[in-house]
Backbone bond lengths (Angstrom), bond angles and torsions (degrees), N, CA, C in turn:
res aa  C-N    CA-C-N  psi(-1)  N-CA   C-N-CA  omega(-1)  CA-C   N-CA-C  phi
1 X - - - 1.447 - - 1.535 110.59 -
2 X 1.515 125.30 134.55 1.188 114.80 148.28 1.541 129.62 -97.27
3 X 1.577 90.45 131.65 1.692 113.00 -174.40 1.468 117.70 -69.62
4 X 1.489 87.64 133.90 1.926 87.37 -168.07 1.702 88.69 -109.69
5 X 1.578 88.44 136.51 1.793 102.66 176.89 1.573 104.41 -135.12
6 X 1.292 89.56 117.11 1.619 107.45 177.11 1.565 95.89 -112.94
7 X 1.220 158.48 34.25 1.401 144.79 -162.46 1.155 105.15 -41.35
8 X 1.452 147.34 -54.97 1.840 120.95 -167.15 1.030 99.18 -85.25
9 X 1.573 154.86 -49.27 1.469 132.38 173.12 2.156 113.05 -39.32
10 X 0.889 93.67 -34.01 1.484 96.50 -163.67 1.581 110.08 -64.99
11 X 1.669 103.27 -59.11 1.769 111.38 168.58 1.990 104.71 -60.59
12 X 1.201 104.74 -17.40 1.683 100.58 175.43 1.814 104.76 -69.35
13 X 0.837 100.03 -34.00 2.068 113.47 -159.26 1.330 85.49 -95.34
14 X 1.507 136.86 -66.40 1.266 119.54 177.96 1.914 126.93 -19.38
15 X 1.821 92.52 -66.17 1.327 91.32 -174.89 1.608 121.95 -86.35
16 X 1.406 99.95 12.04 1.927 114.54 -178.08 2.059 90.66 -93.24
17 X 1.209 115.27 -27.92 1.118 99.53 -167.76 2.009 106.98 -92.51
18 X 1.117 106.12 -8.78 1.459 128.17 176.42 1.275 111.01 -84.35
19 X 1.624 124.51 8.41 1.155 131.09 -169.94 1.849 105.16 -175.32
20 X 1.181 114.43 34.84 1.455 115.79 157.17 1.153 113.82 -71.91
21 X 1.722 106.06 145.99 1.490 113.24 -174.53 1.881 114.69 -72.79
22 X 0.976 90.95 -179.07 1.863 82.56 -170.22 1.777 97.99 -76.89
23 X 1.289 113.23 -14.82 2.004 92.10 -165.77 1.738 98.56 -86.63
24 X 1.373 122.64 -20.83 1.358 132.81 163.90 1.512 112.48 -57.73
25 X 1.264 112.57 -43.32 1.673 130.89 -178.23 1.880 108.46 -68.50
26 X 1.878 86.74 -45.64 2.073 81.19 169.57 1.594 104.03 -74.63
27 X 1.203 119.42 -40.92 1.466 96.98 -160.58 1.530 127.50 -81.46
28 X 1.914 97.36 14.74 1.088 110.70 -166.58 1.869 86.78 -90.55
29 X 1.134 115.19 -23.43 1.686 113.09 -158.20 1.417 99.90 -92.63
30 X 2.086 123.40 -37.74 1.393 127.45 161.17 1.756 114.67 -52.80
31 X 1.699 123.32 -15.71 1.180 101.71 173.28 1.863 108.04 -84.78
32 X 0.877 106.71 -33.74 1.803 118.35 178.90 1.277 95.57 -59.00
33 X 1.071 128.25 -56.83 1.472 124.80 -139.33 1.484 111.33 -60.42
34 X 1.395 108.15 138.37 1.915 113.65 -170.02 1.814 120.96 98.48
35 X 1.659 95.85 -20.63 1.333 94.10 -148.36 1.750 92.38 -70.57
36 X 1.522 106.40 -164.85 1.658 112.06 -153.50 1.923 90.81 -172.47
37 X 1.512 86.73 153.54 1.764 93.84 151.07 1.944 94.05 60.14
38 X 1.600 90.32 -177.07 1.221 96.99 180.00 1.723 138.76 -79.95
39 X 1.210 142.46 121.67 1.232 150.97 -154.63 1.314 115.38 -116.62
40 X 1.609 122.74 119.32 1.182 136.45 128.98 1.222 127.08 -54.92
41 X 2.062 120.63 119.44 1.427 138.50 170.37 1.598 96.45 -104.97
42 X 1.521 122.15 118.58 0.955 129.33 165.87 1.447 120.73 -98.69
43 X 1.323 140.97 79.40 1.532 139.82 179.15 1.685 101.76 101.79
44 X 1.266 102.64 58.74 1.690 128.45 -164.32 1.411 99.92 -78.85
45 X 1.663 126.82 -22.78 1.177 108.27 163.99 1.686 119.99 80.73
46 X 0.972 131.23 -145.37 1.733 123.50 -166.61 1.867 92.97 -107.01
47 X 1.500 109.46 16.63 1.743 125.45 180.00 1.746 101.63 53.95
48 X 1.440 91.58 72.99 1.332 105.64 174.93 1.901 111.48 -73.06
49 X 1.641 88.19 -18.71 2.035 88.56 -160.95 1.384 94.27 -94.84
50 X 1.563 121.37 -22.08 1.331 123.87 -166.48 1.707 111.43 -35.05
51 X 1.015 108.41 -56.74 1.850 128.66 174.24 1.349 108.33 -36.18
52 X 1.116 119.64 -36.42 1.354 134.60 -168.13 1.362 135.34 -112.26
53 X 1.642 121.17 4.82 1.209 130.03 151.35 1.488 108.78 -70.55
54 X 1.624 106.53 134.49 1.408 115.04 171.21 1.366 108.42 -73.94
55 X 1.742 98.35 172.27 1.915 100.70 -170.04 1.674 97.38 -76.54
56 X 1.317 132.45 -11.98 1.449 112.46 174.71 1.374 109.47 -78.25
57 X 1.127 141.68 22.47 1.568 148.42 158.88 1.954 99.65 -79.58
58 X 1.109 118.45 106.37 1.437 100.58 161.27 1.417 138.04 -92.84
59 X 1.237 123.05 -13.59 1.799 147.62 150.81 0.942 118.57 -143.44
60 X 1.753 108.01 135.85 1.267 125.85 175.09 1.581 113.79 -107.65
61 X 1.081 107.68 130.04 1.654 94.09 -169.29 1.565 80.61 -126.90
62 X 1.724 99.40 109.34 1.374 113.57 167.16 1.876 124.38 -100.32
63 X 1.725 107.43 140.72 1.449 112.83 -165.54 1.600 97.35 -110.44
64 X 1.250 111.41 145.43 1.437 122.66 176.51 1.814 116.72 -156.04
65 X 0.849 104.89 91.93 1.859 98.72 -179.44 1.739 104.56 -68.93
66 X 1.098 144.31 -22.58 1.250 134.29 -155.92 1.332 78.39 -97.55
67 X 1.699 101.50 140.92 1.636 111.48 177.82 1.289 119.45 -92.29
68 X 1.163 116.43 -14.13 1.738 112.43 179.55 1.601 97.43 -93.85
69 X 1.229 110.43 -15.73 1.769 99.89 178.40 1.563 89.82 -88.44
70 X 0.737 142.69 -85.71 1.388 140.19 -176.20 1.420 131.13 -7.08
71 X 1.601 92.82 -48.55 2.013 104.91 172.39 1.630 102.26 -59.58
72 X 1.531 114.93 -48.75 1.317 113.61 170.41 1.208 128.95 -40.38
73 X 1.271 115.68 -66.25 1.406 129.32 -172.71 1.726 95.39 -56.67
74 X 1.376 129.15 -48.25 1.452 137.32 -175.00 1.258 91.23 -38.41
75 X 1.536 122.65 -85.32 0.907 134.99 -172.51 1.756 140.80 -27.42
76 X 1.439 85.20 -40.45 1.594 104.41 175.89 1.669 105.17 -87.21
77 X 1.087 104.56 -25.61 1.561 100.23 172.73 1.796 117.34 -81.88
78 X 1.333 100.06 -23.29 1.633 95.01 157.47 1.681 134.56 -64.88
79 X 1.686 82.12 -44.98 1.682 85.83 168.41 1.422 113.24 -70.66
80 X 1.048 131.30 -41.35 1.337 114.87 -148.37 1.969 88.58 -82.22
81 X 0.882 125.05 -9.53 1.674 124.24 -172.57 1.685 85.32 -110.05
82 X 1.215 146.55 7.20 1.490 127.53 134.05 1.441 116.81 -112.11
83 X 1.596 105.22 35.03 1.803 111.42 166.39 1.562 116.85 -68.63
84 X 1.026 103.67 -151.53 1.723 114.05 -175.77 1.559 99.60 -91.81
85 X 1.932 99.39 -66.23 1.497 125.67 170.10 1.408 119.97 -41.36
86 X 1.458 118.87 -23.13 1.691 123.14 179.34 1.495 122.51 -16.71
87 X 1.420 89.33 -55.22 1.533 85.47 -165.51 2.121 113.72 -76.83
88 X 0.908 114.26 -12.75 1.338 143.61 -165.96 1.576 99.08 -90.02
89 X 1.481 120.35 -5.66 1.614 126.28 -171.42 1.503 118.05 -124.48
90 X 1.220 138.98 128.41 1.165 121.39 136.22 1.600 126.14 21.24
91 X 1.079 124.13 112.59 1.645 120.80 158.87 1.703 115.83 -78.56
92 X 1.424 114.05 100.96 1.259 128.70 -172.18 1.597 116.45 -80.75
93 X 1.439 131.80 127.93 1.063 123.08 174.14 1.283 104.24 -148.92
94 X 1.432 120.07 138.46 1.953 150.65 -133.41 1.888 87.91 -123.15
95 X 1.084 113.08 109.13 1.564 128.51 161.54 1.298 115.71 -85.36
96 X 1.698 111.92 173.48 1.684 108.26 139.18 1.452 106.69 -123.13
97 X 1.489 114.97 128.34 1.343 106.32 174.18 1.853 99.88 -169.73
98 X 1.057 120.16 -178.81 1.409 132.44 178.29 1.537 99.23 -136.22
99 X 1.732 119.00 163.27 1.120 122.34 172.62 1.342 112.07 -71.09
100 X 1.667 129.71 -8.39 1.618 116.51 165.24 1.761 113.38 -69.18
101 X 1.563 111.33 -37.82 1.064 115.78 -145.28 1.841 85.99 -134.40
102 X 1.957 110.66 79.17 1.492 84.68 173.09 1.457 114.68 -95.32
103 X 1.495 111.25 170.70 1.723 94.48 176.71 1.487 118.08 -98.09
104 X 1.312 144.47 179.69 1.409 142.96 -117.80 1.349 76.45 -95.36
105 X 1.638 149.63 -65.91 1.225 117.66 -169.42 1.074 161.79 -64.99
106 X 1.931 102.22 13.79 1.241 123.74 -176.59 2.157 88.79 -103.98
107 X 0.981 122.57 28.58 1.631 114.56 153.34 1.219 126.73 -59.92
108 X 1.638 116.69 131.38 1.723 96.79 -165.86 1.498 102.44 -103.60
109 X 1.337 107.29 -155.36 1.290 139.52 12.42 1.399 115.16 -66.82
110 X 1.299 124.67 139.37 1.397 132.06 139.58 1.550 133.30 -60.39
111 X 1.072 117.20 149.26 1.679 100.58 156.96 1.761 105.79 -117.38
112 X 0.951 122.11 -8.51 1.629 111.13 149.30 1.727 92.51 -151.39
113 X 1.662 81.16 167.53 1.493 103.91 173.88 1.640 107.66 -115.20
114 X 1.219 127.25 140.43 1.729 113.47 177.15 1.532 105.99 -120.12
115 X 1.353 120.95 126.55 1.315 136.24 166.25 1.387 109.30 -96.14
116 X 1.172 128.36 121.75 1.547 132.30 160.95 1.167 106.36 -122.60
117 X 1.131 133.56 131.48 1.420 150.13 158.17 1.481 95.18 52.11
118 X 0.989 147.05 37.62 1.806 129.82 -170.79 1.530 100.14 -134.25
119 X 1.630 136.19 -15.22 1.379 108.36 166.46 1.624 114.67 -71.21
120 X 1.135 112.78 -37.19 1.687 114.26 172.79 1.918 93.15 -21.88
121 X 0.833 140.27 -64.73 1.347 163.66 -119.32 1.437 112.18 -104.69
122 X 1.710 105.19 -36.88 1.848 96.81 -161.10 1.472 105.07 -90.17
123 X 1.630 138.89 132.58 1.005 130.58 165.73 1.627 133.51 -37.19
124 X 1.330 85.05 -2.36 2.117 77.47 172.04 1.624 95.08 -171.42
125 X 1.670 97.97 82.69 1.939 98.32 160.49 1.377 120.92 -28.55
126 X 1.345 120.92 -77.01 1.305 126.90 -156.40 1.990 110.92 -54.56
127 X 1.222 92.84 -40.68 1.783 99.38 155.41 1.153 125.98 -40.65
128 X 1.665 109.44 -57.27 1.782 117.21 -139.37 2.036 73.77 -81.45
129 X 1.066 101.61 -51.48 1.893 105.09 -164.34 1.534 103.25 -60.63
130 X 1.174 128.88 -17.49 1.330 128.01 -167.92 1.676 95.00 -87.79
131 X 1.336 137.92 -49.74 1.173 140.95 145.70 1.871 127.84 -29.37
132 X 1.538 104.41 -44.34 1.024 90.76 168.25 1.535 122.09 -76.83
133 X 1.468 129.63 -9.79 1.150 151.76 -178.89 1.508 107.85 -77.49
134 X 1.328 120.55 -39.13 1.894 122.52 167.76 1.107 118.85 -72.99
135 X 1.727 117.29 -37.08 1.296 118.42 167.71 1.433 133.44 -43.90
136 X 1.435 94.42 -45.46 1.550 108.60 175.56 1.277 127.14 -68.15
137 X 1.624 119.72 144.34 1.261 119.21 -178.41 1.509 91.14 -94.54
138 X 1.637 104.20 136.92 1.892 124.94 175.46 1.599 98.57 -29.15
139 X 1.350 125.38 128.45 1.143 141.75 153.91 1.746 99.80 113.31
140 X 1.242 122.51 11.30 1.481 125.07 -148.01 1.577 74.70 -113.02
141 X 1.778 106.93 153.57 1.203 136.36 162.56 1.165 129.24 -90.06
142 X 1.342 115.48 151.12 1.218 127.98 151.90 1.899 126.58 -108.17
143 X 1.377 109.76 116.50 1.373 86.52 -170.99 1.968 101.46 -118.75
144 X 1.096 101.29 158.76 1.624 106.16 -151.10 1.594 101.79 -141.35
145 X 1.254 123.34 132.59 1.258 151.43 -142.58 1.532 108.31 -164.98
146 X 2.065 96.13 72.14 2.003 90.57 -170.37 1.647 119.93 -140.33
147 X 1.413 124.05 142.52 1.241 94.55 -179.97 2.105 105.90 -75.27
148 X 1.106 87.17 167.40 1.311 90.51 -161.49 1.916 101.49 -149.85
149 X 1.508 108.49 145.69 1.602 95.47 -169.20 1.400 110.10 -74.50
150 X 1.593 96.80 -179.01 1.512 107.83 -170.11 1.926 91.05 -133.47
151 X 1.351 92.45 -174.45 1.795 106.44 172.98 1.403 114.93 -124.72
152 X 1.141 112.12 -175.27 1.959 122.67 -166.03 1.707 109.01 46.34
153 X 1.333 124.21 -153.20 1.221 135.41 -165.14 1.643 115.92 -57.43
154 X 1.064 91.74 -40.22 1.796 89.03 172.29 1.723 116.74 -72.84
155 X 1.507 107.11 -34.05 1.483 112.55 -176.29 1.725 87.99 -73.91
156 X 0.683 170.45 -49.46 1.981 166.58 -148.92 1.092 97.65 -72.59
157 X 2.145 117.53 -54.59 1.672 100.42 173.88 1.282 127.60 -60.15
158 X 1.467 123.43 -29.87 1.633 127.92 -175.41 1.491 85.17 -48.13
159 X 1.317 110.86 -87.13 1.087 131.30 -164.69 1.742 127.62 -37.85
160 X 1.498 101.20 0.24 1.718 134.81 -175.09 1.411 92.26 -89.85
161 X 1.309 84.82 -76.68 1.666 99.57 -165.45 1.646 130.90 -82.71
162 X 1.980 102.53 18.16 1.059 98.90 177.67 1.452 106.02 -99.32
163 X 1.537 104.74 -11.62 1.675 125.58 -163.14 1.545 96.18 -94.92
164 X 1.415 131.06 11.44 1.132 127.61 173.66 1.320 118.22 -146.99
165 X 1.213 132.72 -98.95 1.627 130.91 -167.21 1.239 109.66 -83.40
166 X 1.208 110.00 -38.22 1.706 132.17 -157.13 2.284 97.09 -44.16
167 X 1.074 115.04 -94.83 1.641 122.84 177.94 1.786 101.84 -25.67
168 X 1.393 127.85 -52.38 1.472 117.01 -159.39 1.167 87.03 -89.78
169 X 1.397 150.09 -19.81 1.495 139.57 169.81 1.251 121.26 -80.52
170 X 1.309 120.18 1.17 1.730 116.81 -166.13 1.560 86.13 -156.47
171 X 0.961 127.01 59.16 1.939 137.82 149.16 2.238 93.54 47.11
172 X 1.214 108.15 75.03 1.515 104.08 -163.16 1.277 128.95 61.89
173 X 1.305 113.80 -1.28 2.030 85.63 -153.28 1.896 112.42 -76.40
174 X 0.681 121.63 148.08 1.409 132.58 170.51 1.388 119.84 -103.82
175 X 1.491 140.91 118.80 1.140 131.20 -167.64 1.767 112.99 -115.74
176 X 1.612 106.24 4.28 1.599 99.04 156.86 1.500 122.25 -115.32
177 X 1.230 124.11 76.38 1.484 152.47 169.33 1.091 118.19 -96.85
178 X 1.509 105.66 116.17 1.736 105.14 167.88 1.465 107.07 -88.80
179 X 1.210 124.31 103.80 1.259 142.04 -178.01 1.359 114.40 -87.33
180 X 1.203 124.80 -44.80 1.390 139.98 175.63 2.022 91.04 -46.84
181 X 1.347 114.92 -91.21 1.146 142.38 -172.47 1.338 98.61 -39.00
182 X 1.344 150.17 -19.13 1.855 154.32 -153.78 2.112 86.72 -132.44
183 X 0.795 109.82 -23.63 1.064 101.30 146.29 1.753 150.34 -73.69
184 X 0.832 94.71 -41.76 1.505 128.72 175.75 1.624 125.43 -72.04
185 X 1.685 94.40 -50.11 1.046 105.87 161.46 1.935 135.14 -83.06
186 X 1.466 105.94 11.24 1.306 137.25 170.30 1.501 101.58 -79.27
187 X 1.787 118.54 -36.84 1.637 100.70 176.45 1.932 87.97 130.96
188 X 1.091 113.88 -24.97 1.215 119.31 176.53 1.180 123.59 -47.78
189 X 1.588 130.86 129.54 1.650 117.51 162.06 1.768 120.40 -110.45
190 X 1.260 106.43 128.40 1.231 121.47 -171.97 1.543 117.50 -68.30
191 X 1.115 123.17 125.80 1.475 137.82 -145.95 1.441 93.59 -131.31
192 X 1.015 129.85 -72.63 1.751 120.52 166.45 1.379 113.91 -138.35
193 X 1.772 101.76 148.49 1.532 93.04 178.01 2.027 87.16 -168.11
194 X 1.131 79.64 170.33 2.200 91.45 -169.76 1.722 84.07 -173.35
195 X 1.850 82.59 140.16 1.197 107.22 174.35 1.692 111.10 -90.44
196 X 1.331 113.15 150.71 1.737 101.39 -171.68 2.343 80.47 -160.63
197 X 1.700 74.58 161.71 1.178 87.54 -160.93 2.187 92.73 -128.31
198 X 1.802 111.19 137.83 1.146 115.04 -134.86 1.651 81.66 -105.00
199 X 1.509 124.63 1.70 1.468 142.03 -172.17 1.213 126.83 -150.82
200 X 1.489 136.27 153.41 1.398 124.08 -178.09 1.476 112.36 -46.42
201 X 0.991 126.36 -175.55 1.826 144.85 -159.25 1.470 76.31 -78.06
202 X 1.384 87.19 -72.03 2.088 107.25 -160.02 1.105 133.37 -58.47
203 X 1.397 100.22 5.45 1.795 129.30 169.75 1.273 112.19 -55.10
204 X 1.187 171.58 61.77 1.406 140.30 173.50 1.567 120.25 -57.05
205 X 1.172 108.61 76.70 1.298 124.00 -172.09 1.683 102.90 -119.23
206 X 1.574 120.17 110.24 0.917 127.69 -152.73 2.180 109.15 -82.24
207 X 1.318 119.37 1.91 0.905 119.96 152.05 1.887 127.48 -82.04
208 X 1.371 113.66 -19.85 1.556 118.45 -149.93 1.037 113.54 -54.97
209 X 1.776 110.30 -45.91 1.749 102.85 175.20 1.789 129.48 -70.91
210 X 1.136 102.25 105.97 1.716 121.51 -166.05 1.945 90.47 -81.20
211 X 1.832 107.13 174.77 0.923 115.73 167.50 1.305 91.32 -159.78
212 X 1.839 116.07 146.77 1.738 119.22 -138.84 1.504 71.14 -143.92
213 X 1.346 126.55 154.13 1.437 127.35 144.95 1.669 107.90 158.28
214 X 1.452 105.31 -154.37 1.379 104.95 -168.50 1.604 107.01 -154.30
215 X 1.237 132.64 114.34 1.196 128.13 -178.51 1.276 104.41 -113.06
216 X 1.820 125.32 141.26 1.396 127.35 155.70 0.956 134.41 -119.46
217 X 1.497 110.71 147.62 1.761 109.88 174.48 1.124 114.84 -67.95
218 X 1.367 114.56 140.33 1.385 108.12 -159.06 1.848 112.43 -98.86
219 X 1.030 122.04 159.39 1.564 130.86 -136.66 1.928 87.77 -82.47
């Protein structure tokens, strides 16, 4: 595998995720919620969702190339599999890999794949989603949790600040992506999804417009 090291984005996301607001915190539990069977986490991060897979999930096989997010996420997946609740959870296990390059225990079939915040991020959407789409066994999901672009005055800043500081200041991320649509066009059919916003309206905060939902390959 090659190891991706962002060190100041990473201690940045560490302590942003140690302090997400609560409507980030629900919509972290509305992307889990229902799921079942076995699960792909692609860019799982310090395993912010870990908390939040229900007990009909029986393994989570989570991917993370950044190494200080990764030790995290390791970590939390140890504890929470020497909790009280353990046995009542998912068996969680912390990789290193990216959707170009996954490692041997992310072989599928899947029965979902989970994206949170990490296509903003991967050098080639239509790839990383096309992968999560082979993984899956026919009828299997994808559920997706992304910022994703917008139009008029706020869509011009994405599109400002993706062409400049924005990606080498925030570990890749890009915040004008049609994600919805690079989805879709992978072969996927969209089963639920709502647009939601991660800041007031009047924010011009070039992440705010999110996209929540669930697309499947179809059986």
């Amino acid at each position: 595998m090659t190891e991706i090291e962002h060190p100041r984005f990473a201690r940045l996301w560490s302590w942003a995720m140690r302090h997400e607001p609560r409507d980030i915190v629900r919509a972290r539990a509305e992307l889990l919620e229902g799921l079942g069977g076995r699960v792909l986490e692609v860019g799982a991060g310090t395993g912010s969702n870990f908390a939040h897979y229900p007990s009909t999930v029986t393994e989570v096989v989570a991917v993370e190339p950044e190494a200080i997010l990764r030790r995290e996420a390791a970590a939390l997946a140890d504890e929470i599999g020497r909790g009280a609740n353990a046995s009542d959870g998912p068996r969680i296990t912390v990789h290193d890999g990216t959707f170009e390059d996954l490692p041997d225990a992310a072989t599928g079939p899947f029965d979902a794949v989970v994206c949170s915040l990490v296509l903003c991020t991967v050098p080639d959407p239509a790839r990383a989603v096309a992968t999560a789409f082979d993984v899956l066994r026919p009828g299997g999901e994808l559920r997706y949790y992304e910022h994703v672009a917008t139009d008029g005055a706020l869509g011009g800043l994405q599109r400002a600040v993706d062409a400049t500081f924005w990606p080498r200041a925030f570990g890749g991320c890009h915040t004008h992506r049609d994600t919805v649509s690079t989805i879709r066009a992978a072969g996927f059919e969209t089963s639920r999804h709502r647009d939601l916003r991660s800041a007031p309206r009047w924010t011009p905060v070039p992440i705010a417009p999110m996209a929540l939902g669930v697309a499947r390959r179809p059986a």
